[in-house]
C-alpha positions as CSV (number, residue, x, y, z in Angstrom):
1,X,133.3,99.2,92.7
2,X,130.8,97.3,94.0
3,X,127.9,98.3,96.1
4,X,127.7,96.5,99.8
5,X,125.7,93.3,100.0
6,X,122.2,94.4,100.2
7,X,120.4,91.5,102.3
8,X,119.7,90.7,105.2
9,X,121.9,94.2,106.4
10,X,121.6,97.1,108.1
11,X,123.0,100.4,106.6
12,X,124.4,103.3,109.0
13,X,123.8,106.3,107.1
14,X,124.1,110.1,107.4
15,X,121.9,111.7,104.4
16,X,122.4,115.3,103.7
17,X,118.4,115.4,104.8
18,X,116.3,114.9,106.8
19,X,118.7,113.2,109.7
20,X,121.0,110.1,110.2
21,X,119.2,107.0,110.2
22,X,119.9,103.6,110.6
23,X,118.2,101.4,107.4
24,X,117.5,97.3,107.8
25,X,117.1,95.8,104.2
26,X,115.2,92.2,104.6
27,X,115.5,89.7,102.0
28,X,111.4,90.0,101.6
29,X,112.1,93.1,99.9
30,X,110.9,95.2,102.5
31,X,113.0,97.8,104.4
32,X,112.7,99.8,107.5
33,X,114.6,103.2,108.6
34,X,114.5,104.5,112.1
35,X,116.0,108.0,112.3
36,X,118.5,109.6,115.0
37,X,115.2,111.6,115.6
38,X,113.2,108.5,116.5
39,X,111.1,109.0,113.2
40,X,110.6,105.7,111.5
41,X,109.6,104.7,107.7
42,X,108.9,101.5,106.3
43,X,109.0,100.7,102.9
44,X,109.5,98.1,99.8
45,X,112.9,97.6,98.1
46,X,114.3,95.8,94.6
47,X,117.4,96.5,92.5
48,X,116.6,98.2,89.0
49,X,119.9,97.5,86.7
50,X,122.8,99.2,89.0
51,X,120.3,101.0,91.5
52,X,119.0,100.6,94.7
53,X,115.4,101.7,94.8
54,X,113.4,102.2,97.7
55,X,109.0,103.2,98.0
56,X,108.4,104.5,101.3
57,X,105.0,103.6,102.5
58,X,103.9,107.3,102.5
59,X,105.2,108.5,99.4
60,X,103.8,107.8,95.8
61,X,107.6,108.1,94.0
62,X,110.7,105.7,93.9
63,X,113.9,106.5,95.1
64,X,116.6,105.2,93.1
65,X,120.4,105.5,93.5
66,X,123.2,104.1,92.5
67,X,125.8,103.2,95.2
68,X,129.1,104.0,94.8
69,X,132.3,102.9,97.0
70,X,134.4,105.9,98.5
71,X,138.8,105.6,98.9
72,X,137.7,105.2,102.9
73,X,135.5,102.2,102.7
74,X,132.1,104.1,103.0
75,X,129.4,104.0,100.2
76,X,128.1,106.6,98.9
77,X,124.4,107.3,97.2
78,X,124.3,109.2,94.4
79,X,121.7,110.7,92.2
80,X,122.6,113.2,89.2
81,X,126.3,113.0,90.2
82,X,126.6,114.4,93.6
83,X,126.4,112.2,96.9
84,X,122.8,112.5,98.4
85,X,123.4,109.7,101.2
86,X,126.8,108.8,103.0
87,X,126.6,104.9,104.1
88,X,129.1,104.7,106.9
89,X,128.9,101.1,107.6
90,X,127.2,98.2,106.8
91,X,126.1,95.5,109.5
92,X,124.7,92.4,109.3
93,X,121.3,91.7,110.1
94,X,118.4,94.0,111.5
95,X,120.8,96.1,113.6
96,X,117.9,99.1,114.1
């Protein structure tokens, strides 16, 4: 099971918080979210081993997940086990 390619894409994802969001990974290593809400985050990205980590700007702690594919083509991110972010699609380019 192999994760979805990670550059230049644009995830559609429904995290169990804080809200659905739509996630544009550039190949600079930089990534930006914009939320159903309208809240937006930008951040850095890299791949650590088999994870997908992501620094927010206004945060001070990684976020690293593995990715996992699901029987219905979605991706799921999971940390300890259980499924913290569903990725319903992946798009190419900045599709925010």
């Amino acid at each position: 099971h192999h994760p979805p390619p990670y550059t230049p894409t644009t995830t559609i994802n429904h995290p169990l918080q804080p809200a659905p969001a739509n996630t544009y990974f550039r190949e600079d290593r930089t990534v930006h979210s914009k939320a159903a809400s309208g809240k937006e985050r930008i951040g850095k990205w890299w791949i650590d081993g088999d994870k997908r980590c992501i620094r927010w700007n206004n945060k001070n702690k990684d976020f690293c997940l593995h990715t996992e594919k699901n029987d219905d083509g979605t991706h799921s991110m999971v940390k300890n086990g259980k499924s913290v972010v569903l990725i319903k699609e992946t798009l190419d380019g900045n599709q925010l």
